[in-house]
VEXVO-796435 format. One line per field, with one value per atom (N, C-alpha, C, O): residue number from 1; y, z, x; atom name. Coordinates in Angstrom, 1 decimal. Example, Ala and Ser with C-alpha at 12.3 -4.5 7.8 and 13.67 -1.06 7.14 Angstrom:
BEGIN
n: c(1, 1, 1, 1, 2, 2, 2, 2) .
Y: c(-5.7, -4.5, -3.3, -3.3, -2.2, -1.1, 0.0, 1.1) .
Z: c(7.8, 7.8, 7.8, 8.5, 7.1, 7.1, 7.9, 8.0) .
X: c(13.2, 12.3, 13.2, 14.2, 12.8, 13.7, 12.9, 13.4) .
atom: c(N, CA, C, O, N, CA, C, O) .
//
This chain:
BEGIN
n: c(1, 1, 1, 1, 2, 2, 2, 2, 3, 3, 3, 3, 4, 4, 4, 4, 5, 5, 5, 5, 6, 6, 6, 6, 7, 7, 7, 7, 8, 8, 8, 8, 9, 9, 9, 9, 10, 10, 10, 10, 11, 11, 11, 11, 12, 12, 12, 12, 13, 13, 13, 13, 14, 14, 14, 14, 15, 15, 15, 15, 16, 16, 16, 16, 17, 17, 17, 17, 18, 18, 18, 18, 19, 19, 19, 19, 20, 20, 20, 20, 21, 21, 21, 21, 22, 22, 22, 22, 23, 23, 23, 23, 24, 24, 24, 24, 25, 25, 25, 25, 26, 26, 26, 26, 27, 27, 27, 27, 28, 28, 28, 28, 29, 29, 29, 29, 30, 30, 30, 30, 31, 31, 31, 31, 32, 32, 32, 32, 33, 33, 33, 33, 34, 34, 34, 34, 35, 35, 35, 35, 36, 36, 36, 36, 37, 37, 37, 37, 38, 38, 38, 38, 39, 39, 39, 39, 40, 40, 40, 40, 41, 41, 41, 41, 42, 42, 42, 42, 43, 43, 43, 43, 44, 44, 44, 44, 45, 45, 45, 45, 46, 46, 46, 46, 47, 47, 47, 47, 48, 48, 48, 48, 49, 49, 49, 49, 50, 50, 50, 50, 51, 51, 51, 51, 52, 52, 52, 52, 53, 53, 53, 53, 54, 54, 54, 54, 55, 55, 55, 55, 56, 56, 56, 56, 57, 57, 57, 57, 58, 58, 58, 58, 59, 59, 59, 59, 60, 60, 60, 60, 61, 61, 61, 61, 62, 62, 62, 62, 63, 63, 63, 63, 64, 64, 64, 64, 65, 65, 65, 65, 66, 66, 66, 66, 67, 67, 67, 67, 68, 68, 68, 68, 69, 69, 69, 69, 70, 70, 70, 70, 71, 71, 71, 71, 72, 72, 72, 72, 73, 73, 73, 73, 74, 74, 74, 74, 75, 75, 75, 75, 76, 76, 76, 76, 77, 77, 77, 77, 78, 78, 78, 78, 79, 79, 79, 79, 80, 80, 80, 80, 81, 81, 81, 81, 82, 82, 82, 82, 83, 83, 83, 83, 84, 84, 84, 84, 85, 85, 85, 85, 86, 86, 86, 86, 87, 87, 87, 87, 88, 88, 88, 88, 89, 89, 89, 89, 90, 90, 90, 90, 91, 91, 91, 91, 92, 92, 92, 92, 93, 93, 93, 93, 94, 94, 94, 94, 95, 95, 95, 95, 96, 96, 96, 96, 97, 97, 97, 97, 98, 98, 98, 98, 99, 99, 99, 99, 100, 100, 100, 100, 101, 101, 101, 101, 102, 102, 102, 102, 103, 103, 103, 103, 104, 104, 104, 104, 105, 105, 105, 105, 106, 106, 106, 106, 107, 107, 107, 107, 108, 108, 108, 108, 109, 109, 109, 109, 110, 110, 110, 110, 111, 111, 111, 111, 112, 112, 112, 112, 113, 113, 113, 113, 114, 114, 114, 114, 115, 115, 115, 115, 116, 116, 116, 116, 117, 117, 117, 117, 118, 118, 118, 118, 119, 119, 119, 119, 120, 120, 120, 120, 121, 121, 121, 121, 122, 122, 122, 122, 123, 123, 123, 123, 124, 124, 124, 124, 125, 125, 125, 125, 126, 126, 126, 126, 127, 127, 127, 127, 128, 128, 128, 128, 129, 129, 129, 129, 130, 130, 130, 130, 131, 131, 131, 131, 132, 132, 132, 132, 133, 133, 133, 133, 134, 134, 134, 134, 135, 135, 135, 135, 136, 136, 136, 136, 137, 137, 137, 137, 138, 138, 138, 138, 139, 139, 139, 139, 140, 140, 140, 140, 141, 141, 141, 141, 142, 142, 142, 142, 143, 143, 143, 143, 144, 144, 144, 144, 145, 145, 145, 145, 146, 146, 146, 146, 147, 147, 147, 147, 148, 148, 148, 148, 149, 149, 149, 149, 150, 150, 150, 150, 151, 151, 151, 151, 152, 152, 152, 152, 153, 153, 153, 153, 154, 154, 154, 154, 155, 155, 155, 155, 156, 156, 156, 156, 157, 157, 157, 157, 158, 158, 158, 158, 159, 159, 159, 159, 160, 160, 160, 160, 161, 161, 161, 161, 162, 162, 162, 162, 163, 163, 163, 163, 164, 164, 164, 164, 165, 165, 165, 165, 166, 166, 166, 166, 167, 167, 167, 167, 168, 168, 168, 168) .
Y: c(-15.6, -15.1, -13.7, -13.4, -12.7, -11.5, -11.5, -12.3, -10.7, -10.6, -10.2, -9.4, -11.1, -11.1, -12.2, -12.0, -13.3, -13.9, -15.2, -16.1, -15.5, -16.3, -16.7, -15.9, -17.9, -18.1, -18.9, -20.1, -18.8, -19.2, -19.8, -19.3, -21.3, -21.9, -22.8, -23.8, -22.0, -23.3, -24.8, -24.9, -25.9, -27.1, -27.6, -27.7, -28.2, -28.9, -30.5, -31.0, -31.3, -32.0, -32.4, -33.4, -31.1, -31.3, -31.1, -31.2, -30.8, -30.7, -29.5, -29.3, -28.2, -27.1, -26.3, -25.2, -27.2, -26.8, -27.6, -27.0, -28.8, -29.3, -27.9, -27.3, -27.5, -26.9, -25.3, -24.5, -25.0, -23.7, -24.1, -23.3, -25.5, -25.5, -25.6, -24.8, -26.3, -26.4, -24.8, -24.4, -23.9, -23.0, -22.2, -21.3, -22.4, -21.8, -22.2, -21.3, -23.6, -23.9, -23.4, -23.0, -23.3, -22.6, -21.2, -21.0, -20.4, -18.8, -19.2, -18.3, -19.9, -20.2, -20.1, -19.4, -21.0, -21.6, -20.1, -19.8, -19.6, -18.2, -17.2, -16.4, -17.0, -15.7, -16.4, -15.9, -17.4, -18.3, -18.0, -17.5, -18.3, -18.0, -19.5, -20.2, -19.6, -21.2, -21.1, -20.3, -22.0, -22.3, -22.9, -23.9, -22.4, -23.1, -23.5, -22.6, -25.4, -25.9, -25.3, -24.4, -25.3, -25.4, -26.1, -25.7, -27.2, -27.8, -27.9, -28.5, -27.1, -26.5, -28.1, -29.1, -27.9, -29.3, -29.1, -29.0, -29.0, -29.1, -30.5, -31.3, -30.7, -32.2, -31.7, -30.7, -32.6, -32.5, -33.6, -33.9, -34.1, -35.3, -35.2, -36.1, -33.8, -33.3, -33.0, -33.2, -32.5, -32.5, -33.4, -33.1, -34.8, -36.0, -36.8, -37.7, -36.4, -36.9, -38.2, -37.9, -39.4, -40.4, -41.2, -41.6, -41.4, -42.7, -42.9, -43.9, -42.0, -42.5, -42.7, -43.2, -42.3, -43.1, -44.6, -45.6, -44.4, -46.1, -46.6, -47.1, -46.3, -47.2, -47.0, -47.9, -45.8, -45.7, -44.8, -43.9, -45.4, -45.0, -44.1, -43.5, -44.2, -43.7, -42.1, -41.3, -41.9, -40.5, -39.5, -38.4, -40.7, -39.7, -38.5, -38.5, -37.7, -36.2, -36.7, -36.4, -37.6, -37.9, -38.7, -38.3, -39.7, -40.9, -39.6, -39.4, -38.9, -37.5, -36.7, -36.8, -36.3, -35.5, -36.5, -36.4, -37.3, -38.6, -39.0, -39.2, -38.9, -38.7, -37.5, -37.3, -36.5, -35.0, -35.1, -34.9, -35.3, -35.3, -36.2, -35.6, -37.5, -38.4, -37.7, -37.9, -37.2, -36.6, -35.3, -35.0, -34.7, -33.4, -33.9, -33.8, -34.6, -35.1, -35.5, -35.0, -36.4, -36.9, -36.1, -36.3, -35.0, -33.7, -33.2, -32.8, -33.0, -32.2, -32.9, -32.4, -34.5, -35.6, -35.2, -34.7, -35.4, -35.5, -34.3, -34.4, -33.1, -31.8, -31.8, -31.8, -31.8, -31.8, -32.6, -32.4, -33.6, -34.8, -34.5, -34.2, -34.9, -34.6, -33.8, -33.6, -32.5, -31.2, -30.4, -30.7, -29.6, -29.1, -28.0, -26.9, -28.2, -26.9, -26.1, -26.4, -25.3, -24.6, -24.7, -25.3, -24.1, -24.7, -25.1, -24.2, -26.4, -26.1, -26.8, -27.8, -26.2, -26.1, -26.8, -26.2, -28.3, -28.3, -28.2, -28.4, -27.9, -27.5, -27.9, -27.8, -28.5, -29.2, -28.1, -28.2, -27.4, -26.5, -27.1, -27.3, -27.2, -27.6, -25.9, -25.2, -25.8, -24.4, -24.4, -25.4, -23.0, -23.0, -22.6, -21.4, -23.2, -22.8, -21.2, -20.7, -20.6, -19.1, -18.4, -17.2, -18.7, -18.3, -18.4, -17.5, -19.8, -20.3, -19.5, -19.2, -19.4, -18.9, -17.6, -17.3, -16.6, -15.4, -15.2, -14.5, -15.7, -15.8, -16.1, -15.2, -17.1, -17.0, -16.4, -16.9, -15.3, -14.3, -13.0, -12.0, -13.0, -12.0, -11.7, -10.8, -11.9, -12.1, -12.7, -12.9, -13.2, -13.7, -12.8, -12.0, -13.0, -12.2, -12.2, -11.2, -13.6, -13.9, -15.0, -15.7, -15.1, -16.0, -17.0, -16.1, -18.1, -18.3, -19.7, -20.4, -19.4, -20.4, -21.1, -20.2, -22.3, -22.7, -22.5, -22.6, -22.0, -21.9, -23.0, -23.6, -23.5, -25.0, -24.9, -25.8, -23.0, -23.3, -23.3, -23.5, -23.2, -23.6, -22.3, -22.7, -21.0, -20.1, -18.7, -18.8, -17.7, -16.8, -16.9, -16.7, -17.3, -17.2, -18.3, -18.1, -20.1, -20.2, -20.0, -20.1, -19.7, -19.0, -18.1, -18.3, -17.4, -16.2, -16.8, -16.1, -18.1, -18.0, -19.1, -19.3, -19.7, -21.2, -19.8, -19.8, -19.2, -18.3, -18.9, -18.8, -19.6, -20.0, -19.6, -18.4, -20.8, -20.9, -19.6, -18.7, -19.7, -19.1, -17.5, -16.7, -17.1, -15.9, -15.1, -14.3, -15.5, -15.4, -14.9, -13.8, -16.0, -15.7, -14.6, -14.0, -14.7, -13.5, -11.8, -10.8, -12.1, -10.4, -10.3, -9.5, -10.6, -10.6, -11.5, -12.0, -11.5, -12.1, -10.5, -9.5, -10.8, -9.4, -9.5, -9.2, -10.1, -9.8, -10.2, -10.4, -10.0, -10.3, -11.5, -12.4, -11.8, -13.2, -13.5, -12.8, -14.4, -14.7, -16.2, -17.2, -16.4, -17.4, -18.2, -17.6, -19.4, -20.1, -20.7, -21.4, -20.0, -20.6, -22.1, -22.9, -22.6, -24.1, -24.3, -25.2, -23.7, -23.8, -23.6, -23.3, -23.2, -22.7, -24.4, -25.4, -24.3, -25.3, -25.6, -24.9, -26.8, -28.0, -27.1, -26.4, -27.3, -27.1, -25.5, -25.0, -24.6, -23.2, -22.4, -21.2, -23.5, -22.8, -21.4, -20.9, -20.4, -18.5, -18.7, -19.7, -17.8, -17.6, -16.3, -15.4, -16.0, -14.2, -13.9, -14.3, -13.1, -12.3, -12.1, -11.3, -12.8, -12.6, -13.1, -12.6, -14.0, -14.4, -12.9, -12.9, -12.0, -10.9, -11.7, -12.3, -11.4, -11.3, -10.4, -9.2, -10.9, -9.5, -8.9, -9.6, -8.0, -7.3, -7.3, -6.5, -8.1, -8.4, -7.1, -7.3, -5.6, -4.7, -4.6, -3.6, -6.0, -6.4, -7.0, -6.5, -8.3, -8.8, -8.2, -8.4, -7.6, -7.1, -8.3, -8.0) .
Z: c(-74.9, -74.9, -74.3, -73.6, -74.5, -74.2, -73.3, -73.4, -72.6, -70.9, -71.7, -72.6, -71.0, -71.6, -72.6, -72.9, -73.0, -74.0, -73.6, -74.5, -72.5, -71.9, -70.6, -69.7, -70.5, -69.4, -68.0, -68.3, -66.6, -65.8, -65.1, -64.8, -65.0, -64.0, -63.2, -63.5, -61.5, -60.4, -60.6, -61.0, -60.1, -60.5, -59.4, -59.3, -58.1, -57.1, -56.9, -55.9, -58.2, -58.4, -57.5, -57.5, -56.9, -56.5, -57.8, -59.0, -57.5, -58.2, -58.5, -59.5, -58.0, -57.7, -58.7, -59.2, -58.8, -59.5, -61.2, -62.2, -61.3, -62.4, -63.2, -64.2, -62.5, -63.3, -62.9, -62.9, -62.8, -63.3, -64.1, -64.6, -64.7, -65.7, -67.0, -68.0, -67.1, -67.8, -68.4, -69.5, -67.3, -67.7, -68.4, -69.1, -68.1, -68.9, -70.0, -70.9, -70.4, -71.6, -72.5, -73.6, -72.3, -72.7, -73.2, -74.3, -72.2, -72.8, -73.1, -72.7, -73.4, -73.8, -75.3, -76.3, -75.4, -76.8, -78.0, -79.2, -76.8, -77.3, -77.5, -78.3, -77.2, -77.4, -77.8, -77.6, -78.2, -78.7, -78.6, -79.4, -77.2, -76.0, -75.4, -74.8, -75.6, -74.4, -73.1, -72.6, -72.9, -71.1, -70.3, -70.8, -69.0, -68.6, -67.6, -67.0, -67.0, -66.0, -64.9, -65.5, -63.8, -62.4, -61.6, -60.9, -61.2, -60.0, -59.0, -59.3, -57.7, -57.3, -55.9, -55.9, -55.3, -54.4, -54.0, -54.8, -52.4, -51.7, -51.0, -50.8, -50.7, -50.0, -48.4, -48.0, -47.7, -46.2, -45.8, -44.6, -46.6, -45.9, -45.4, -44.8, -45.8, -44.5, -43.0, -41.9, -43.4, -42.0, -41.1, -39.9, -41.6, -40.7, -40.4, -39.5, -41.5, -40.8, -42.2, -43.2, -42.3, -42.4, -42.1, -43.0, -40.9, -40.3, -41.2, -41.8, -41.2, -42.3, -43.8, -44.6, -44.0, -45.6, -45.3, -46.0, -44.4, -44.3, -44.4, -45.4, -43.3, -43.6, -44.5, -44.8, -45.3, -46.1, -47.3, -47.7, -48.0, -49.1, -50.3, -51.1, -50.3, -51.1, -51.2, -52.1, -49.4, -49.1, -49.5, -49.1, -50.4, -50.6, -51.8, -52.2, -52.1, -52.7, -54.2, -54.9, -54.6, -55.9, -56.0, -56.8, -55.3, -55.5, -55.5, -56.3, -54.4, -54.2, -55.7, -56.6, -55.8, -57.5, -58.4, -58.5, -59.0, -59.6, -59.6, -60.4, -58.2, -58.2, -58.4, -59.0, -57.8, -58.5, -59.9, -60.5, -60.5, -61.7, -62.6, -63.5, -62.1, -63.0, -62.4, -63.0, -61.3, -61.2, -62.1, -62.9, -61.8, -63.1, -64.2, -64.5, -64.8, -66.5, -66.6, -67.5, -65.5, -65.6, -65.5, -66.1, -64.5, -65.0, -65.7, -66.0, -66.5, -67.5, -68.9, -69.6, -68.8, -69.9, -69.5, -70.4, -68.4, -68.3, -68.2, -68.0, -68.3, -68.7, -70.2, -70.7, -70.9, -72.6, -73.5, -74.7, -72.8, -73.8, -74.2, -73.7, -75.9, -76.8, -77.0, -78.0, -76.4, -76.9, -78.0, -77.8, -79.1, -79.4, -78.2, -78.0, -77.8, -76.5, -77.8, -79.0, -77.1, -77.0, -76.2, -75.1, -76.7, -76.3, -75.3, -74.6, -74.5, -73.1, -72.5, -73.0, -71.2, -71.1, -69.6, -68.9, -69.2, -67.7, -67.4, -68.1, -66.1, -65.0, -63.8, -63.2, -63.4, -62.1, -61.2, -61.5, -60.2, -59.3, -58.2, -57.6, -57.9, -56.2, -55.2, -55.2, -54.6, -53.8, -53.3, -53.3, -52.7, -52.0, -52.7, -53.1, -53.1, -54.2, -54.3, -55.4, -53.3, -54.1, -54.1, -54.5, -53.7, -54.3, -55.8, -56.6, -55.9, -57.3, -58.5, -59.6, -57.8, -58.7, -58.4, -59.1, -57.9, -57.8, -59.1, -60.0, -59.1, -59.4, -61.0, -61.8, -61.4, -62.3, -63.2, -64.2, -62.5, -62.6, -63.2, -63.5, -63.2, -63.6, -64.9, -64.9, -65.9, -67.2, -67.9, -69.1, -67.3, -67.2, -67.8, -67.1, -69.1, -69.4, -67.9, -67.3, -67.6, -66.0, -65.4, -65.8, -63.9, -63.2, -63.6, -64.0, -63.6, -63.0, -61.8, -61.8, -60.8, -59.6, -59.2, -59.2, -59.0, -58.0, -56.8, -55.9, -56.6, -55.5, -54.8, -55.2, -53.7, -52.9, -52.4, -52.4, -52.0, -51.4, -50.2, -49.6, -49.5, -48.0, -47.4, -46.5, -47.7, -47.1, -47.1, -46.9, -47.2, -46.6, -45.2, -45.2, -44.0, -42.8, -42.5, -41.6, -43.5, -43.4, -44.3, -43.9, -45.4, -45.8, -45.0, -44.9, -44.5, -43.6, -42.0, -41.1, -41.9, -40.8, -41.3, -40.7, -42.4, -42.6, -43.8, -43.3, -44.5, -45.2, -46.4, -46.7, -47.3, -48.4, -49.5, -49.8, -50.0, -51.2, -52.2, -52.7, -52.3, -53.5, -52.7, -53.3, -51.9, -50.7, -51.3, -52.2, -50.8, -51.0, -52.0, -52.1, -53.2, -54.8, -55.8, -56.9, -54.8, -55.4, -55.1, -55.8, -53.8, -53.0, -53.6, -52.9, -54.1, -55.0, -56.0, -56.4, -56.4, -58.1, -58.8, -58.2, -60.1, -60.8, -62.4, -63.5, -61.8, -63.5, -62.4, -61.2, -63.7, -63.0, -62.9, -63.8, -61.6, -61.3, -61.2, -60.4, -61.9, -62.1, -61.4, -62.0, -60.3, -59.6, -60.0, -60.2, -60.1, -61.1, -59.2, -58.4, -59.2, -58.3, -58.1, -59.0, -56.7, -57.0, -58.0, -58.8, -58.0, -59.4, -60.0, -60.6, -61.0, -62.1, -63.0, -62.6, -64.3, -65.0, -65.2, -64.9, -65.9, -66.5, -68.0, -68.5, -68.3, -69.7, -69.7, -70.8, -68.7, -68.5, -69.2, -69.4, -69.4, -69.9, -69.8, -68.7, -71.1, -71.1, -71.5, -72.2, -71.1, -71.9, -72.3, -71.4, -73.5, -74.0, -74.6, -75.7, -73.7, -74.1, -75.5, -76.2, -75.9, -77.1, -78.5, -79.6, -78.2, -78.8, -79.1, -79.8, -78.5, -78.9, -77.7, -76.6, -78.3, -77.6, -76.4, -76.6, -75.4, -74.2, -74.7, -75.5, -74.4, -74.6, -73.5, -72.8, -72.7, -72.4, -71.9, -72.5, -71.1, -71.2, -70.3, -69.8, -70.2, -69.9, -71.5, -72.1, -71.8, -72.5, -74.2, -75.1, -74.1, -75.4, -76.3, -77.3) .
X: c(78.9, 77.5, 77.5, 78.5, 76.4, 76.6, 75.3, 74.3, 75.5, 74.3, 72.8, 72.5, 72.2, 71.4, 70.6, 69.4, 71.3, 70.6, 70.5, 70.5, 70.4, 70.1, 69.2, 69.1, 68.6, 67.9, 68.3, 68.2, 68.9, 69.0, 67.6, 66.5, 68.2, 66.6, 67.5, 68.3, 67.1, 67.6, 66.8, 65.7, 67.8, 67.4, 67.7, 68.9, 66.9, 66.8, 66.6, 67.0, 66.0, 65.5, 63.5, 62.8, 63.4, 61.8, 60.6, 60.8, 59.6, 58.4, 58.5, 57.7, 59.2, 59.1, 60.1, 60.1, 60.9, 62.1, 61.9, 62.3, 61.1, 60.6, 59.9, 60.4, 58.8, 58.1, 58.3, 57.4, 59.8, 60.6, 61.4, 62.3, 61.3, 62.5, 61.5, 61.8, 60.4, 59.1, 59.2, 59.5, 58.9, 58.5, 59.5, 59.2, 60.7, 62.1, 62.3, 62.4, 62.3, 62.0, 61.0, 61.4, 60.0, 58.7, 59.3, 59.6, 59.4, 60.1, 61.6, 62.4, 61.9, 63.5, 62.9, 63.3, 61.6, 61.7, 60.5, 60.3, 60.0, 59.5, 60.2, 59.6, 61.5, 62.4, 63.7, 64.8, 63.5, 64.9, 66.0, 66.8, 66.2, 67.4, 67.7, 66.9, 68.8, 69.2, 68.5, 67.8, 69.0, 68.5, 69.6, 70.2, 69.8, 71.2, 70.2, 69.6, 70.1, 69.7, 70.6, 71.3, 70.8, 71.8, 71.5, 70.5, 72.0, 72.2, 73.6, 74.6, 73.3, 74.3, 74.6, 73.9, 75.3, 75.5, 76.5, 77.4, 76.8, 77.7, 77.9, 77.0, 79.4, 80.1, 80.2, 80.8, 79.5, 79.8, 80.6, 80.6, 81.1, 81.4, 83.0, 83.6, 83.7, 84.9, 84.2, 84.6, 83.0, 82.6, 82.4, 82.3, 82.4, 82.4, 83.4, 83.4, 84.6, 85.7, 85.8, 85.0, 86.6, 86.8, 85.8, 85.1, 85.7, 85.3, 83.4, 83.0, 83.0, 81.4, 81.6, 80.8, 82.7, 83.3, 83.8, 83.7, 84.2, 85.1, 83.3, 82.9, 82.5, 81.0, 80.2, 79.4, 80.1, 79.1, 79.5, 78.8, 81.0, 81.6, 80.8, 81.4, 79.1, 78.6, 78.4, 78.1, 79.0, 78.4, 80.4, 80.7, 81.2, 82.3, 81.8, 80.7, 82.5, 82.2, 82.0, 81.1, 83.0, 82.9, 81.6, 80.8, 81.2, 79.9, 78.3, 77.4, 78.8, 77.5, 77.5, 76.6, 78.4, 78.8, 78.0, 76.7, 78.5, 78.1, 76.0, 75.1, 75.9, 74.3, 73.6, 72.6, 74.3, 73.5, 73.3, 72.2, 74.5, 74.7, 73.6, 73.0, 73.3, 72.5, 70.8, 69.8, 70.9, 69.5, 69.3, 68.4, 70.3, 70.0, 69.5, 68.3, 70.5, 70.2, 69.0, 68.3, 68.4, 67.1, 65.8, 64.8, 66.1, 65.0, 65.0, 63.9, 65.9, 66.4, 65.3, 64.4, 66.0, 65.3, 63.8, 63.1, 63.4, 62.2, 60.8, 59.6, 62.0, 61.2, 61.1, 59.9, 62.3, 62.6, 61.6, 61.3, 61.2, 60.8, 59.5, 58.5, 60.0, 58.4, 58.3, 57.5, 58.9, 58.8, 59.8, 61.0, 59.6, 60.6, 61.5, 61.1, 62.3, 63.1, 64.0, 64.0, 64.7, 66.0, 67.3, 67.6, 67.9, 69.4, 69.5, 69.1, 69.9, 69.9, 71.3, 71.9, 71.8, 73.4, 72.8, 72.0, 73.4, 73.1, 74.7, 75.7, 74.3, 75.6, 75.3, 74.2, 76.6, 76.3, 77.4, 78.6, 77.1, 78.5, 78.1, 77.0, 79.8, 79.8, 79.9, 80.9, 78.7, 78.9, 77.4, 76.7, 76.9, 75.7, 75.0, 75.2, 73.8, 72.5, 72.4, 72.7, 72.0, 71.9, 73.2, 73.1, 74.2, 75.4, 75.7, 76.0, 75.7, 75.5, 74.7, 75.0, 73.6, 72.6, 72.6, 71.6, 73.0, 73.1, 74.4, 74.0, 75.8, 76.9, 76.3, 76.5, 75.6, 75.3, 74.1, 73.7, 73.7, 72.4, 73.2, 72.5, 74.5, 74.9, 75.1, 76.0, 74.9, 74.6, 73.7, 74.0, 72.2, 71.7, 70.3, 69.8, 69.7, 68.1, 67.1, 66.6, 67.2, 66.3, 67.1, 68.0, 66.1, 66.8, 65.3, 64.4, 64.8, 63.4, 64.0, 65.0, 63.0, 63.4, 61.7, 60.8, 61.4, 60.3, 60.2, 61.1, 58.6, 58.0, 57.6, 56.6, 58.3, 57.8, 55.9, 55.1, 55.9, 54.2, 54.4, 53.4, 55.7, 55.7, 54.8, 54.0, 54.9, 54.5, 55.8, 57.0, 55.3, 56.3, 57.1, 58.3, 56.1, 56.9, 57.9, 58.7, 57.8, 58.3, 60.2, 61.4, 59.5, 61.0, 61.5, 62.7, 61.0, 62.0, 62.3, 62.7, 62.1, 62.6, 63.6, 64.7, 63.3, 64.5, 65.4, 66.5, 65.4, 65.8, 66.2, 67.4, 65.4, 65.0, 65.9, 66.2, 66.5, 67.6, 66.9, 67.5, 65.7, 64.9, 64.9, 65.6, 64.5, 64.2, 66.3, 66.4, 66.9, 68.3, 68.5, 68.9, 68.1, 68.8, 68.0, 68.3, 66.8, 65.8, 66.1, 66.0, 66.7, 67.4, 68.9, 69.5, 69.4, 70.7, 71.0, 72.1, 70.0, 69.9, 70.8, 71.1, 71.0, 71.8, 71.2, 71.7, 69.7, 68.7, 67.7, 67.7, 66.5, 65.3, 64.9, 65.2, 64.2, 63.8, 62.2, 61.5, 61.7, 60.9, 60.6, 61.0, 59.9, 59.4, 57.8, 56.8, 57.8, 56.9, 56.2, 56.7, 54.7, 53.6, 53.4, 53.2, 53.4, 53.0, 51.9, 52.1, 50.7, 49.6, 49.9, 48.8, 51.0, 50.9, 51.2, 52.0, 50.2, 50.2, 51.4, 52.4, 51.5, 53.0, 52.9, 52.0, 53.8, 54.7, 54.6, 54.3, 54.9, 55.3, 53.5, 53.2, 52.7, 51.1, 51.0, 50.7, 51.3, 50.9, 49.9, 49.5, 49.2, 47.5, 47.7, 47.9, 47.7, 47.4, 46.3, 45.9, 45.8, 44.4, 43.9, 44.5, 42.8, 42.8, 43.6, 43.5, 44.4, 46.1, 47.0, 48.0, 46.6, 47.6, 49.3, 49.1, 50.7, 51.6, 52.0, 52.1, 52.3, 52.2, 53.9, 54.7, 54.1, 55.6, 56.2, 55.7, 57.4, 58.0, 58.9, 60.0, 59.0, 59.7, 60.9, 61.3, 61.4, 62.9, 63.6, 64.5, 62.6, 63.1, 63.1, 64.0, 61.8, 61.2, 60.0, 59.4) .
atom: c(N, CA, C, O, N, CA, C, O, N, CA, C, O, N, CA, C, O, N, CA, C, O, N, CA, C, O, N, CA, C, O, N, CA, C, O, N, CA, C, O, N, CA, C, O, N, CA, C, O, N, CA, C, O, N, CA, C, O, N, CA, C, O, N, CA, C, O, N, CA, C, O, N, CA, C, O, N, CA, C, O, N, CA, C, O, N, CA, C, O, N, CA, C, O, N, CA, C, O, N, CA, C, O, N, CA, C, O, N, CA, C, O, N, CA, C, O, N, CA, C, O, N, CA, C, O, N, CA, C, O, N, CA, C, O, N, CA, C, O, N, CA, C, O, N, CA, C, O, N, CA, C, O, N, CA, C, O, N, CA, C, O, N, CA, C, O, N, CA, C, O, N, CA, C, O, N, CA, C, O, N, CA, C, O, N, CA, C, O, N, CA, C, O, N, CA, C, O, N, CA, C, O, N, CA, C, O, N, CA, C, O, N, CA, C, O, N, CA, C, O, N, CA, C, O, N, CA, C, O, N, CA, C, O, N, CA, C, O, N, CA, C, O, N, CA, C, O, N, CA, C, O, N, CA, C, O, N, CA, C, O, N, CA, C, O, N, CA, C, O, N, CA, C, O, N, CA, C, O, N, CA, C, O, N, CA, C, O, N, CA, C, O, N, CA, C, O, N, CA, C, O, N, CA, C, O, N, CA, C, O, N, CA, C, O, N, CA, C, O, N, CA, C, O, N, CA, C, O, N, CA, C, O, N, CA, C, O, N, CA, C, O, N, CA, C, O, N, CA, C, O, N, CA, C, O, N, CA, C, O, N, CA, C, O, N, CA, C, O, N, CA, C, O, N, CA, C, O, N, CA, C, O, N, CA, C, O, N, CA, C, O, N, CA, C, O, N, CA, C, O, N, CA, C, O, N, CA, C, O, N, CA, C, O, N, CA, C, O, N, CA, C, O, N, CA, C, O, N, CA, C, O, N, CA, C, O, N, CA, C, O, N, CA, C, O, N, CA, C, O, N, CA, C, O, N, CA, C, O, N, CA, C, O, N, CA, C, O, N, CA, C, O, N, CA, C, O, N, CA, C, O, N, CA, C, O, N, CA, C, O, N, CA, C, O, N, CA, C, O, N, CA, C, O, N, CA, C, O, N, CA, C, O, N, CA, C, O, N, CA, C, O, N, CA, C, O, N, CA, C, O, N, CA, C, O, N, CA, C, O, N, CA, C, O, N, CA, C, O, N, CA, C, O, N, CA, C, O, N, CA, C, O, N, CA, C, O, N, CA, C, O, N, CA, C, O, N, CA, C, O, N, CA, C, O, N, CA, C, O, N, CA, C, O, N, CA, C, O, N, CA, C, O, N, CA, C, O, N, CA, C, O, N, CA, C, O, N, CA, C, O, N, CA, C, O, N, CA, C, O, N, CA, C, O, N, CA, C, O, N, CA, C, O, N, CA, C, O, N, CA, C, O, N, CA, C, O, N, CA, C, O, N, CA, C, O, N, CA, C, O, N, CA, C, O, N, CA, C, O, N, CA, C, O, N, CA, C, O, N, CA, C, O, N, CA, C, O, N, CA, C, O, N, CA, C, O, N, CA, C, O, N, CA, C, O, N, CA, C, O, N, CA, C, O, N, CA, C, O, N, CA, C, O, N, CA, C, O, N, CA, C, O, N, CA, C, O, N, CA, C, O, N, CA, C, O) .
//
């Protein structure tokens, strides 16, 4: 692929992240460009040593991998469905969300990410996966409002098309 002809959308599995993928889809399937889901997921479970795997084997890296994985797919199903989409590529990386998504913003038409709604003060003081990947994203990022309607809803004035002067 060459930079550019594609859409990156972070995938958290919240409400937030649902309807930044809605809406990627939507302009995925308007400028008929793929869509690459991302769901990024790190393993803590060196950090606890052995002994919480011996009790609770589910929290090993592969069993964690294995559930990101079946939650991705299922947002993924559950954004897609019924609708005609565009290409769409999920990816599951083990690393830190806006690393991830910075790293993969670099050849990317956009980034789009969900707005949780917590507030600005709280992102800057917890310093927000989305806050992060937006100040070193390496395309433009486009963040989807907690109100903004389901299925990515554009309204254009009059049905004229707006011109898009990143995308065209």
């Amino acid at each position: 692929m060459t930079a550019g002809d594609f859409i990156v959308v972070g995938v958290d599995g919240s409400d937030a992240s649902a309807r930044a993928l809605q809406w990627a889809l939507a302009e995925g399937r308007r400028r008929d460009v793929p869509v690459h889901a991302v769901m990024a997921w790190e393993s803590h479970a060196v950090l606890g040593g052995p002994a919480p795997l011996l009790m609770r084997p589910e929290l090993a890296p592969h069993h964690a991998r294995e559930q990101h994985w079946k939650e991705l797919n299922q947002v993924v199903r559950r954004c897609t469905g019924g609708e005609p989409v565009p290409e769409v590529h999920i990816e599951l990386v083990e690393g830190r969300a806006a690393e991830v998504l910075v790293n993969r913003s670099a050849h990317a038409a956009m980034l789009v990410l969900g707005d949780r709604g917590r507030g600005r003060v709280t992102d800057a003081v917890l310093g927000g996966t989305a806050l992060r990947a937006i100040h070193r994203a390496r395309c433009p990022v486009v963040v989807i409002p907690k109100g903004m309607p389901e299925q990515g809803g554009r309204s254009e004035p009059d049905g004229l098309a707006a011109i898009d002067p990143v995308l065209g």
